[in-house]
C-alpha positions in Angstrom: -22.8 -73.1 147.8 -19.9 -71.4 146.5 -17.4 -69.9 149.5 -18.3 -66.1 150.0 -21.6 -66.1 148.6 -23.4 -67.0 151.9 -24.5 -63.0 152.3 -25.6 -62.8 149.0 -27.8 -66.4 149.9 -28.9 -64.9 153.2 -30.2 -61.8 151.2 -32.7 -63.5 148.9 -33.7 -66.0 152.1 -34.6 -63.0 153.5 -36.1 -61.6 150.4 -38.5 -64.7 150.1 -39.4 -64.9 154.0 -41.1 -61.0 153.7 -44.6 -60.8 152.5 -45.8 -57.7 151.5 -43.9 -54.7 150.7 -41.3 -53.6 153.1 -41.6 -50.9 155.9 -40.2 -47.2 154.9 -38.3 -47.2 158.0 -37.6 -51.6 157.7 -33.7 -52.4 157.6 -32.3 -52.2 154.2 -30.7 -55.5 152.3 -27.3 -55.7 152.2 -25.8 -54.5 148.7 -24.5 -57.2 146.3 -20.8 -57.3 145.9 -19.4 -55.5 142.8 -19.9 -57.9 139.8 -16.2 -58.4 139.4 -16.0 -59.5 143.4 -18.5 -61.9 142.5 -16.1 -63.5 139.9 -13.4 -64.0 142.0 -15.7 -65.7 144.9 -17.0 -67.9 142.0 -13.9 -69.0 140.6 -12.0 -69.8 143.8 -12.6 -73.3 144.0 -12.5 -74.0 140.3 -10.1 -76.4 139.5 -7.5 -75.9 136.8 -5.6 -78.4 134.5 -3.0 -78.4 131.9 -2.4 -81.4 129.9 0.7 -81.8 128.3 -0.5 -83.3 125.2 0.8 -81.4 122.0 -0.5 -82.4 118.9 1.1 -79.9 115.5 -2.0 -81.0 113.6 -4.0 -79.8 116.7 -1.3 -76.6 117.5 -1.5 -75.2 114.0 -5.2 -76.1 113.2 -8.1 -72.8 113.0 -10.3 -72.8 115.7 -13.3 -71.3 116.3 -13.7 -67.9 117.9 -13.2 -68.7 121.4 -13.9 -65.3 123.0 -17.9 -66.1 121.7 -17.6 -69.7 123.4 -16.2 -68.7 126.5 -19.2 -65.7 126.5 -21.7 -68.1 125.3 -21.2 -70.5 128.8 -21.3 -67.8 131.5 -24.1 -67.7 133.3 -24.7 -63.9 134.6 -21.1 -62.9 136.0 -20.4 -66.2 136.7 -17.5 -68.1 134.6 -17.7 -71.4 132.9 -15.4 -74.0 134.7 -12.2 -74.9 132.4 -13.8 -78.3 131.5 -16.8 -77.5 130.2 -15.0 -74.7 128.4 -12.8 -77.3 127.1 -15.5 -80.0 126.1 -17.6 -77.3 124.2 -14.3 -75.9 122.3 -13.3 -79.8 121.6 -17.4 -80.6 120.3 -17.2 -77.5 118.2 -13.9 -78.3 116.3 -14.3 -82.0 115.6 -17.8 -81.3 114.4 -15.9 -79.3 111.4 -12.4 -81.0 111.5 -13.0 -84.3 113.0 -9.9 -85.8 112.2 -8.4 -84.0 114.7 -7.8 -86.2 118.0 -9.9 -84.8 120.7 -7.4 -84.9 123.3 -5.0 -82.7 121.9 -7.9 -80.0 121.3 -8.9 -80.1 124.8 -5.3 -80.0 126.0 -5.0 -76.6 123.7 -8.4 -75.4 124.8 -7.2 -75.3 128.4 -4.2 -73.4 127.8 -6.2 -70.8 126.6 -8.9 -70.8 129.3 -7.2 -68.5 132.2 -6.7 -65.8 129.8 -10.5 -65.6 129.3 -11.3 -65.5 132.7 -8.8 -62.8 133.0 -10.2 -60.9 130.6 -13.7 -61.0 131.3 -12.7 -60.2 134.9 -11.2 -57.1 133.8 -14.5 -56.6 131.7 -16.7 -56.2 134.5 -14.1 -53.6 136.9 -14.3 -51.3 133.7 -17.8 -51.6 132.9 -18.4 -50.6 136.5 -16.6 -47.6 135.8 -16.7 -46.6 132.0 -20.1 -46.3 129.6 -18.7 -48.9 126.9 -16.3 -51.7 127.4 -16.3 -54.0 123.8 -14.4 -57.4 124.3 -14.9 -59.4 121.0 -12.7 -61.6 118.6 -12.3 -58.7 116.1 -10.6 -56.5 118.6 -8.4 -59.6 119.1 -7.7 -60.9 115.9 -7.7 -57.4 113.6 -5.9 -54.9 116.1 -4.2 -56.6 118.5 -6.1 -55.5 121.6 -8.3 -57.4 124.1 -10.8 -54.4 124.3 -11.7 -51.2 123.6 -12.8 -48.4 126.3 -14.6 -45.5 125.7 -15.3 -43.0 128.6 -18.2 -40.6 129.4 -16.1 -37.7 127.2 -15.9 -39.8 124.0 -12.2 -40.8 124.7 -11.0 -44.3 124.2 -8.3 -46.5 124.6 -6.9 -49.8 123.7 -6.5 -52.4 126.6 -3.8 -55.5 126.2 -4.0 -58.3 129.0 -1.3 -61.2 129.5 0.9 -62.5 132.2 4.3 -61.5 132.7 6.0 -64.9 131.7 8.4 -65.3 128.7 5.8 -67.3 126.4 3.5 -64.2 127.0 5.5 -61.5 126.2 7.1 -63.5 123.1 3.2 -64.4 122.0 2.9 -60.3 122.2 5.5 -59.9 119.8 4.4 -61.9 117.6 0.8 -60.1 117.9 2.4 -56.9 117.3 4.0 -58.1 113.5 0.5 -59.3 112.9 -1.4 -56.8 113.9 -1.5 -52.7 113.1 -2.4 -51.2 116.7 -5.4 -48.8 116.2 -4.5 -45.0 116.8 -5.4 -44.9 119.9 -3.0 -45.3 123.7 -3.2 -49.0 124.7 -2.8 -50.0 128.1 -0.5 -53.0 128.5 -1.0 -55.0 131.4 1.6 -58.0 132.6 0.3 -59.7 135.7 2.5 -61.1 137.9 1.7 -64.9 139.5 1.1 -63.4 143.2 0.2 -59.6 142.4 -3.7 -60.5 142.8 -5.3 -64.1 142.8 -8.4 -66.0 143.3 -7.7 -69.5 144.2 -5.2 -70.7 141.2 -6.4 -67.7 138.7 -4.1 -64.8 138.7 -6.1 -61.4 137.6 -4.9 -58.5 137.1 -5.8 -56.0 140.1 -8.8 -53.9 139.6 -7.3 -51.0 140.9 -3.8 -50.8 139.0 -6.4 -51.6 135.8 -8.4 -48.7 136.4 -5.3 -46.7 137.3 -3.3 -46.9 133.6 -6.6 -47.3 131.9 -7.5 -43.6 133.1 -4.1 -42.7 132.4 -4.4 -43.9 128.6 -7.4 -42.0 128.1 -6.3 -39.0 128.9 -3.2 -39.1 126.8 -5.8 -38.2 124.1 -5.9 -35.0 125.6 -2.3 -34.3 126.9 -0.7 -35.7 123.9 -2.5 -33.1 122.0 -2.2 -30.5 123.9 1.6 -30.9 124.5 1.8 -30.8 120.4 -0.1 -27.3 120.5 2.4 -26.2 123.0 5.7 -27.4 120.7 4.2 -25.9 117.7 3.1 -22.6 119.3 5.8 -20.6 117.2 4.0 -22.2 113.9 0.6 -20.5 115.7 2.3 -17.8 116.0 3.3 -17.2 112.0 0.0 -18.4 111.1 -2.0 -15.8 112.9 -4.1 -12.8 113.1 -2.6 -11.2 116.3 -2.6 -6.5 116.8 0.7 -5.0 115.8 2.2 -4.3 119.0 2.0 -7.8 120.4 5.3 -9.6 120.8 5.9 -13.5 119.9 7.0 -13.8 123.8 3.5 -11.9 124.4 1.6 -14.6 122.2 3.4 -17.8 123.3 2.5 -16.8 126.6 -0.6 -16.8 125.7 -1.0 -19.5 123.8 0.8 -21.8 126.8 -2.0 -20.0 128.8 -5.1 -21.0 127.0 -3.5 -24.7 126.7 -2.9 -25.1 130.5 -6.4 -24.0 131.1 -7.8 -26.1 128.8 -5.8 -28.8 130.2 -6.7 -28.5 133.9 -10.4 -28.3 132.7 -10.6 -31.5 130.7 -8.5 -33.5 133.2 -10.1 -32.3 136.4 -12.2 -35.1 137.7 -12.4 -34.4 141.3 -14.4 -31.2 141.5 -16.5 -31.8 139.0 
């Protein structure tokens, strides 16, 4: 049994024990843990391995789209283990390119296998907080971005994992010559090695995720409405206003009617 799991066990043992349905007034099971929690319990004891074997053929050959091979192995929230994400990458690219030693596609295949876990860690905190969460290759490989969030207002925002080494941030770079970033505020994430771990994976923390995720979305709004505040002389010139009302009169108003609309599409907490 995986470590930290042993409520969730106890709660279908006592699931199975019961016969018939339970009492109105009986004691209530214990809630499973959030879906990202469960994760990081799974993937506490999974081993991880980097061989050093580089191969250019191997480094600079296509490979398949291994977002949809990673997704294709979990098993309800939990993760594939780094082997048999390996062996399944390796079985797929020698089927097509099988010239290509083995070895040297597995070594590269498990380079790439903490970022996925990463990622679809980060999946399940937002999906437990926003309506749609998409994590696919095109995302990836057309803007640049690990996934897109949309919240309950039709706002959405770009979200960029890595980890703050140098190889990350120079891959980045080279992501962003490749790649126009979509017109939307991205949220750039840099984990550090002992911000927030699970056994040898770092993940980024769910709350500092959630935090500048939220804060992305709702430059949407502010970023428009600080333009409508800048450009409230052009307003002015533009429009129909009575005869004695004076531009300090009507950019007053103007700021007015922006900071209500402001504090009504931002506020979250009373509504």
């Amino acid at each position: 049994m995986l470590p930290g799991m042993e409520g969730v066990a106890q709660a279908g043992k006592a699931s199975a024990r019961r016969e018939g349905p339970e009492p109105a007034n009986g004691p209530a099971e214990p809630p499973l843990p959030p879906a990202h929690r469960i994760l990081e319990i799974a993937i506490r004891d999974y081993a991880l391995d980097f061989p050093e074997e580089r191969d250019p053929a191997v480094e600079s050959a296509q490979f398949p789209d291994m977002v949809s091979v990673y997704r294709s192995l979990v098993n309800g929230h939990f993760p594939p283990t780094q082997s048999e994400f390996a062996d399944d990458v390796a079985r797929r690219v020698r089927s097509t390119q099988p010239g290509l030693r083995r070895s040297a596609v597995f070594a590269r295949a498990c380079r790439t296998y903490p970022s996925f876990v990463r990622q679809h860690h980060a999946v399940l905190t937002l999906r437990e907080h926003f309506p749609v969460v998409s994590w696919d290759r095109w995302l990836d490989q057309l803007q640049g971005v690990d996934m897109l969030v949309v919240d309950a207002r039709g706002l959405a925002a770009g979200v960029a994992l890595s980890t703050e080494t140098t190889k990350a941030r120079d891959w980045s770079a080279v992501k962003d010559v490749r790649h126009a970033r979509p017109a939307i505020p991205i949220f750039e994430y840099y984990v550090e090695k002992h911000q927030y771990r699970s056994g040898a994976f770092w993940l980024h923390d769910p709350a500092v995720l959630l935090a500048g995720v939220q804060e992305k979305l709702e430059e949407n709004i502010t970023g428009t409405l600080a333009a409508l505040e800048i450009e409230a002389g052009d307003v002015y010139r533009v429009s129909v206003r009575r005869p004695k009302c004076s531009r300090q009169d009507f950019e007053a108003g103007v700021k007015g009617a922006v900071a209500y609309i402001r504090q009504r599409l931002l506020d979250r907490v009373s509504r």
